[in-house]
N, C-alpha and C positions, 0 to 999 in steps of 0.2 A: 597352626591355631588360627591364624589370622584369616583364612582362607575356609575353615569352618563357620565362622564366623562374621564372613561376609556371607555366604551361601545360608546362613540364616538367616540376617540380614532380606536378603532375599526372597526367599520364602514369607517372611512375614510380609513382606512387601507386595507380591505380587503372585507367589503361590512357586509351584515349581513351574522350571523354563526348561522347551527342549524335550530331547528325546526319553529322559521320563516321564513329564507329564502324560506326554501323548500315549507312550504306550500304559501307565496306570488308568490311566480317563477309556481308552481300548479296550483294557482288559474289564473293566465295570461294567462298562456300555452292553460290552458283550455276555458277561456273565448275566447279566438282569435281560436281555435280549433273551438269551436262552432259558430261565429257571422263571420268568411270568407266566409262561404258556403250560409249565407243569405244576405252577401253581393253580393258575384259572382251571385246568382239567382236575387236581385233588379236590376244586370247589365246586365245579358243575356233580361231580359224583356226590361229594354231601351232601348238594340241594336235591337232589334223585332223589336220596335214602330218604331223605325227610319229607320229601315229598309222596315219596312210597308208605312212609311209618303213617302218613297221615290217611291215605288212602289205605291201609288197614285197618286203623283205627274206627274208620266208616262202616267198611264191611263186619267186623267184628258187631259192632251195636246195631248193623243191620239184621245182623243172624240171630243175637240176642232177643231183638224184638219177635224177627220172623219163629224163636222158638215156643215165643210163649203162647202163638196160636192168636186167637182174634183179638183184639186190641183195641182199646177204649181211643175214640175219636181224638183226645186230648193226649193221649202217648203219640201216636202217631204226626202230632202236630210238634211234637217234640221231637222228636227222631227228624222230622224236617228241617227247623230249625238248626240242629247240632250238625244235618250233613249241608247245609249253606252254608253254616261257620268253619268248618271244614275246608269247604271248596273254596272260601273267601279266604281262609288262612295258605290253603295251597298256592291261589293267585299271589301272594303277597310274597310267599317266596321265590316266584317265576319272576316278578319284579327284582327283588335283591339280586338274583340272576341276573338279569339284565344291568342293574347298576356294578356289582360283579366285570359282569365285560365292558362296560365302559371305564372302568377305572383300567384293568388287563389294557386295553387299547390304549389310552394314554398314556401308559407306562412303556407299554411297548411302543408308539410312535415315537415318544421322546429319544428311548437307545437308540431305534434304528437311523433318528434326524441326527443324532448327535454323533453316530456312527461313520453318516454317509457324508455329513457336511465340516466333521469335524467339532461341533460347538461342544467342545467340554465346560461349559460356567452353570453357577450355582443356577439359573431357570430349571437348566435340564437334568440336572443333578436330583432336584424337588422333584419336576414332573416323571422321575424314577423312582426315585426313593418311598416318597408317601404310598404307590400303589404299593408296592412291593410292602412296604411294613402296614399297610392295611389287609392285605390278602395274607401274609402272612399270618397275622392277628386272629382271621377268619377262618383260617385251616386251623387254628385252635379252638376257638370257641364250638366250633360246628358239630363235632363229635359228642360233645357234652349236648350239647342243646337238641340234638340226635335222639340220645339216649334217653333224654327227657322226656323226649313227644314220645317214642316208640314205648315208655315205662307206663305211660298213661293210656 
């Protein structure tokens, strides 16, 4: 009893020591190490779809217009309008793309530094965790808001 109780002691004190730590802090390092990168590719593919749904979306209201035959000056100036807002919302998602991979990169630099040099403490724990439960978050939302753009 006494001896559990030192080792708890312990623990609140300074965390675990030794060859558990090392290989729990291992096994994290490495599991986040490997499951960012199939996270970042389930989210480069949603931003595709949605970026394709939008680029349908264009064509559809371009066909729309090209059916009804000649077209008053003032439609036409709309259809303009709607396909720059379009292209201006498709940019905006190439950007969260982009922020997308810089959060994946820091996430992953952090395992592989913590990995290679050892530094299991709470900095690199954060610069893992946060991507990882943000990308996570985002492989959720995406589908929905997917199906949104594509509904419209």
């Amino acid at each position: 009893m006494a001896a559990g109780g030192q080792r708890l002691a312990g623990v609140l004190q300074g965390g675990l020591t030794g060859k558990n730590r090392a290989m729990h802090s291992d096994a994290y390092y490495t599991t986040v190490a490997q499951v960012l990168p199939a996270l970042l590719i389930a989210l480069i593919l949603e931003i595709a779809l949605i970026i394709s749904s939008l680029g349908k979306i264009l064509e559809r209201a371009e066909n729309a217009e090209s059916a009804q035959g000649e077209t008053s000056r003032e439609r036409r100036d709309d259809l303009q309008e709607f396909a720059t807002n379009i292209i201006l919302l498709a940019r905006q998602w190439m950007k969260a793309g982009a922020v997308i991979s810089a959060l994946f990169l820091v996430g992953e630099l952090a395992a592989i530094t913590a990995l290679s040099f050892g530094w299991f403490n709470g900095w690199m724990f954060s610069l893992t965790i946060a991507p990882f439960v943000i990308l996570v978050a985002l492989i959720a939302m995406l589908p929905i808001i997917r199906l949104h753009v594509g509904s419209n």
